[in-house]
C-alpha positions as CSV (number, residue, x, y, z in Angstrom):
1,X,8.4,-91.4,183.9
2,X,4.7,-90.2,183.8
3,X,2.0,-90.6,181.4
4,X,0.7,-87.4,179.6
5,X,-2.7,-87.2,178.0
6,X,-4.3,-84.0,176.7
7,X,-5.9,-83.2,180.2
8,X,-2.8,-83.6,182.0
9,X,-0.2,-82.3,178.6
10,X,-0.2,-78.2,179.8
11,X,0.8,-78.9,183.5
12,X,3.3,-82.5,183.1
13,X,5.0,-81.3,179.9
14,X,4.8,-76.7,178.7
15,X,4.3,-75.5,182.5
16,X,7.4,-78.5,183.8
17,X,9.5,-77.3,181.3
18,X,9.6,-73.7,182.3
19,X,12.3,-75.1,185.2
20,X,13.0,-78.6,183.9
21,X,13.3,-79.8,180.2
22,X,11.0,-82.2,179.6
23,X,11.3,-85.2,176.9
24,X,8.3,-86.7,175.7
25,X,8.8,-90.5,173.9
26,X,6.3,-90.8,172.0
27,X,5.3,-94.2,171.6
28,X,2.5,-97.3,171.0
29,X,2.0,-100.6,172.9
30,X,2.3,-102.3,169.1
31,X,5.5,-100.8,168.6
32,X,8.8,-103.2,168.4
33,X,11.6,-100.4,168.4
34,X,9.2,-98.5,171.3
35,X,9.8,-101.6,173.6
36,X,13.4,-101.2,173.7
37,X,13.6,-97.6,174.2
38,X,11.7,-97.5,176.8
39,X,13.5,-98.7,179.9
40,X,17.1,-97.2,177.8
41,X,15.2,-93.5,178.4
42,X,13.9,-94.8,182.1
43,X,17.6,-95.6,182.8
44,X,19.0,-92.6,181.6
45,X,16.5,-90.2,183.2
46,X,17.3,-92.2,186.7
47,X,21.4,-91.5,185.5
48,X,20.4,-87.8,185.2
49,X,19.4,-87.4,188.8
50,X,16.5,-84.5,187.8
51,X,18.3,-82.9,185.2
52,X,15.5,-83.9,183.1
53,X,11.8,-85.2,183.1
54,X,10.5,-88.2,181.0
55,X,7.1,-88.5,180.2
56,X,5.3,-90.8,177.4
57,X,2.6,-90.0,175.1
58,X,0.4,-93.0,173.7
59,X,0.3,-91.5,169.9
60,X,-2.6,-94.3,169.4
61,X,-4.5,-92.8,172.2
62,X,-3.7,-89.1,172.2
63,X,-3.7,-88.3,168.4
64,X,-4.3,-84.6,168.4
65,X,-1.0,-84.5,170.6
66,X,0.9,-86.3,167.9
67,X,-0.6,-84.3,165.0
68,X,0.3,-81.1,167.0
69,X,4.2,-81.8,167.0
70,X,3.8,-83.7,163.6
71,X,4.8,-87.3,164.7
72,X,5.0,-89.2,161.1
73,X,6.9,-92.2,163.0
74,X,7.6,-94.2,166.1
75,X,9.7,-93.7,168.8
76,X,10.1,-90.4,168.0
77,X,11.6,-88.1,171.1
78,X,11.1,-84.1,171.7
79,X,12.8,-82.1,173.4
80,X,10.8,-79.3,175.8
81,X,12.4,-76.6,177.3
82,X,10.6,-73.1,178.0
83,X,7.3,-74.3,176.9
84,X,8.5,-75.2,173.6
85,X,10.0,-78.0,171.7
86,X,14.0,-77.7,170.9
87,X,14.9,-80.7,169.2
88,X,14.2,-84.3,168.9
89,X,15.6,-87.5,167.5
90,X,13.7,-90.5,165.8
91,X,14.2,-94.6,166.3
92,X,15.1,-96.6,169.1
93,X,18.9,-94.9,169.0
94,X,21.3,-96.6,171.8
95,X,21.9,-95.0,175.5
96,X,25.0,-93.3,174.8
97,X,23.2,-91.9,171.5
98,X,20.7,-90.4,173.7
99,X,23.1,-89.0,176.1
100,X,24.6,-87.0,173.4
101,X,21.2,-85.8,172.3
102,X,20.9,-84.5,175.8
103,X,24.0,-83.2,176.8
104,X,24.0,-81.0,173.8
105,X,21.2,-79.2,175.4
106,X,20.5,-80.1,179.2
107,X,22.3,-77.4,182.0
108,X,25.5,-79.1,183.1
109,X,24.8,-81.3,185.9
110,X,26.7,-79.2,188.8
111,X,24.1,-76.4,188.1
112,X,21.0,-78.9,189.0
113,X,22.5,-79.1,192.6
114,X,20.0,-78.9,195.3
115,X,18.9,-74.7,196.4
116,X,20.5,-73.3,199.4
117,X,18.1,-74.4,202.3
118,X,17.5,-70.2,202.8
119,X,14.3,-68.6,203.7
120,X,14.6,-64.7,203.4
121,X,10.6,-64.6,204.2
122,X,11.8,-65.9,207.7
123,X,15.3,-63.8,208.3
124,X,16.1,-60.3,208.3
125,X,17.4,-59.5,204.9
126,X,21.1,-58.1,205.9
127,X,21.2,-61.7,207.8
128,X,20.3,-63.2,204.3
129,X,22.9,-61.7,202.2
130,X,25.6,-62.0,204.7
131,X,24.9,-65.7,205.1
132,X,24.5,-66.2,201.5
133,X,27.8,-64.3,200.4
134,X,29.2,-66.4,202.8
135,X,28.1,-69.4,201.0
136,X,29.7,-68.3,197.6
137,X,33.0,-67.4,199.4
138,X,32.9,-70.9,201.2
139,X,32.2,-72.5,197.4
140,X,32.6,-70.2,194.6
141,X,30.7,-72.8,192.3
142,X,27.5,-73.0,194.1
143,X,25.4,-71.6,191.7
144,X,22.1,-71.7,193.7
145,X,24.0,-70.0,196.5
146,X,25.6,-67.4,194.2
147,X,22.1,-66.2,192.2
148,X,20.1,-66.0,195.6
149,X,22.8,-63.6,196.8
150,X,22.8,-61.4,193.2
151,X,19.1,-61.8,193.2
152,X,18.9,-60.3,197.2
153,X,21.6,-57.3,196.2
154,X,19.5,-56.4,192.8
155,X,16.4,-56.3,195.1
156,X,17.9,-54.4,197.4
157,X,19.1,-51.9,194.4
158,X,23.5,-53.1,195.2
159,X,24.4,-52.4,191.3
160,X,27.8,-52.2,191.9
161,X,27.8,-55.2,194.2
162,X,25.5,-57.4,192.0
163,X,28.1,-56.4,189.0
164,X,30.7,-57.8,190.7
165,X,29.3,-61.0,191.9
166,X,28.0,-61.7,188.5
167,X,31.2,-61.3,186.6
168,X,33.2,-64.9,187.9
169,X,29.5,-66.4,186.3
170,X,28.7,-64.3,183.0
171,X,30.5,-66.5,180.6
172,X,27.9,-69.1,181.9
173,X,24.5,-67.2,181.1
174,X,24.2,-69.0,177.8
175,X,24.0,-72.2,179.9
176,X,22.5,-72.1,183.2
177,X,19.1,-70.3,183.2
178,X,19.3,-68.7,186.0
179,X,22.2,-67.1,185.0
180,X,20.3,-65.8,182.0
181,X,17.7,-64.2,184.1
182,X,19.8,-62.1,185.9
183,X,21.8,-61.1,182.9
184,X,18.4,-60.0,181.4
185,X,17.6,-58.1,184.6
186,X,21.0,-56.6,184.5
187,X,20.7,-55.5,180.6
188,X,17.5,-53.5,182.0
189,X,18.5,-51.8,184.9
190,X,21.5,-50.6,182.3
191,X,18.4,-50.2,180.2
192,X,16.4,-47.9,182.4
193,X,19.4,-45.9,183.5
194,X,19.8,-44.5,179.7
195,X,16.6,-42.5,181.1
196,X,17.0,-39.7,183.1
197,X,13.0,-39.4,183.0
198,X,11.6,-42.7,184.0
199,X,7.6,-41.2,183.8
200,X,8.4,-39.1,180.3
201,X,10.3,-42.6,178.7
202,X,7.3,-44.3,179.3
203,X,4.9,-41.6,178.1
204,X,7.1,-41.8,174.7
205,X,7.0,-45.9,174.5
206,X,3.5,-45.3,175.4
207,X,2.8,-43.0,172.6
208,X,4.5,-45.0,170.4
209,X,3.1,-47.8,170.7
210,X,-0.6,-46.4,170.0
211,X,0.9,-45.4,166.9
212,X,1.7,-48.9,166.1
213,X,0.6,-52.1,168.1
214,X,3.8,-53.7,166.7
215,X,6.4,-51.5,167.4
216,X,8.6,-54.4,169.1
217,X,11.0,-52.2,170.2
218,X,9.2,-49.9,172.4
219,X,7.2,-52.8,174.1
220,X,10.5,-54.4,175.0
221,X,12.0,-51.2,175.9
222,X,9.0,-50.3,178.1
223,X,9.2,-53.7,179.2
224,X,13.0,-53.3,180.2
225,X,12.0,-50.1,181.7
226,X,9.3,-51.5,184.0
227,X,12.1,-54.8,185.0
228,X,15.0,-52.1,186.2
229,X,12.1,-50.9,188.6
230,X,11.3,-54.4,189.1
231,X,7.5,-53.5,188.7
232,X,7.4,-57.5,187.3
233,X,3.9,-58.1,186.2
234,X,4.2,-54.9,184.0
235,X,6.7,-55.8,182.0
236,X,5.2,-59.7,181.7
237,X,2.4,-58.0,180.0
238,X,4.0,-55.6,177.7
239,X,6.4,-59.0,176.8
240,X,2.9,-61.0,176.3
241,X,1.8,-58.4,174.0
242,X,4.9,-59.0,171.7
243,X,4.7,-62.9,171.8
244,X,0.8,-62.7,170.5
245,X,1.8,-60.7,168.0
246,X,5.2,-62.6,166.7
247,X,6.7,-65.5,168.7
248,X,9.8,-65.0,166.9
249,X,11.0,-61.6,167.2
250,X,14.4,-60.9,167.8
251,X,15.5,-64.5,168.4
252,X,12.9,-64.8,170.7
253,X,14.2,-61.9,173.0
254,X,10.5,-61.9,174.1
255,X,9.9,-65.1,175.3
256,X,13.3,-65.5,176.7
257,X,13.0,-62.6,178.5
258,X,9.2,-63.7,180.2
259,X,11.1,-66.6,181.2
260,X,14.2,-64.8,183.0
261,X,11.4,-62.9,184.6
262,X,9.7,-66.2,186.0
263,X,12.8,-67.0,187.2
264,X,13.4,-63.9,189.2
265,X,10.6,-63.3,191.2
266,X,9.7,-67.5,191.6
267,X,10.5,-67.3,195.9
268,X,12.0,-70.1,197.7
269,X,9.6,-73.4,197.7
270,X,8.1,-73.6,201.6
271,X,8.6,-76.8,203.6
272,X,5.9,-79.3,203.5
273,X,4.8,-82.7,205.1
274,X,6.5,-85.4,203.4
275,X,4.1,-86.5,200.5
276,X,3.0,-83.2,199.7
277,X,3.2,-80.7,197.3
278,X,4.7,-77.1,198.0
279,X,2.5,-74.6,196.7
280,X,2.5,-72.4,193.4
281,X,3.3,-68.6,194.0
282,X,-0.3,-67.4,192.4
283,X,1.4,-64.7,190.5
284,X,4.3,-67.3,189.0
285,X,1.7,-69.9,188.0
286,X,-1.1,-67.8,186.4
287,X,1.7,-66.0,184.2
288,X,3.3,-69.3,183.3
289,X,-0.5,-70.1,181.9
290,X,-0.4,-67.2,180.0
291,X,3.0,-68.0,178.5
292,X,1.7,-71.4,177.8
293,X,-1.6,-70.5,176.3
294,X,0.4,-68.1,173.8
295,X,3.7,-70.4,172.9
296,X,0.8,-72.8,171.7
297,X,-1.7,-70.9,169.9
């Protein structure tokens, strides 16, 4: 459990919850009801093992935080993921209350298992892949183990190969994030093949869009086009463009698909000393600002 103030809100609660969902209790030292929920959400988070993150916002103390997710009562709970609030529940509700509220929306525990202990950055690639499609033959539900070794063939341009690793998992895209990202990646590589003419697609899209700054569907096609040739930061920026404009297009195909794309290219956390903390790929973390500053503008 941590406590969140404005200075500390971007980083604890919308950049965490780009990986983790986050719940925030919002609360006040006055508050009966906000006494007893307390150690019932502490106890459930420790029951969750990580598949979740509690923090606490004073709503005395941080008021424009309160006024910003339109607290009107307390306890009130919401819900974080992807940089955004999903749902909440008022009232000092029971544990197994809560754990409904959160199962209804939390990754099923199995896929918030510990990542493969795998650094390609320090072994040849082909060494990589064999070891990793070694470790989803060995345990076919290892998810960690079985989106490094899509992730490593889709790098390494394995279409075929990725295809047919993905297919025992795609009925589970709608619930394990990572999942999701590679079925986004996938959708534009199938994208970007629809285009004999990679350079003259783009011009198109291109011309298109000075036309009209919110043609939606040529920034996310140009955006698709740039993700099947994995040119990343490209296709962040054409997807920023949409979200400025309107958050909500298309079910939020924009957001969801800047997420997927953090996902992707996120590398494997280096080891560290004990007691410190493994450092941000510059790239990922300036991009998840960006996300940030637009979700909540």
């Amino acid at each position: 459990m941590i406590d969140v103030t404005i200075a500390n809100f971007e980083a604890e609660v919308v950049a965490a919850s780009m990986t983790t969902p986050v719940l925030i209790d919002f609360w006040a030292p006055w508050c009966g009801p906000c006494k007893s929920l307390g150690p019932i959400l502490e106890k459930v988070e420790a029951a969750y093992a990580g598949r979740f993150k509690l923090v606490k916002i004073d709503s005395d103390q941080e008021q424009q935080l309160g006024a910003a997710f339109g607290i009107r009562s307390i306890p009130t709970c919401i819900l974080m993921m992807n940089g955004q609030p999903v749902d909440g529940f008022a009232g000092a509700l029971p544990e197994g209350k809560i754990k409904e509220f959160l199962d209804k929306h939390l990754p099923p525990a199995e896929a918030s298992a510990p990542p493969e202990e795998i650094a390609p950055e320090d072994t040849d690639p082909a060494a990589v892949l064999e070891k990793l499609q070694q470790a989803v033959a060995a345990d076919p539900a290892n998810d960690n183990a079985r989106f490094d070794f899509i992730r490593l063939l889709l790098q390494r341009g394995q279409l075929a190969e990725a295809k047919t690793a993905f297919a025992p998992v795609a009925g589970k895209a709608a619930l394990v994030r990572k999942f999701e990202a590679l079925q986004h990646w996938l959708n534009a590589i199938e994208s970007g093949a629809v285009h004999h003419d990679a350079a003259r697609a783009k011009t198109e899209f291109d011309t298109r869009i000075a036309a009209n700054k919110r043609d939606f569907e040529a920034r996310h096609a140009l955006a698709q086009l740039a993700m099947s040739q994995q040119r990343w930061v490209a296709a962040m920026d054409e997807l920023l463009e949409i979200l400025m404009r309107d958050k909500a297009w298309n079910a939020e195909l924009a957001r969801k698909t800047f997420v997927s794309i953090l996902e992707i290219i996120e590398p494997p956390k280096v080891k560290v000393a004990d007691g410190q903390v493994p450092p941000d790929d510059p790239t990922v973390a300036t991009y998840r600002r960006r996300l940030s500053s637009v979700v909540l503008s």
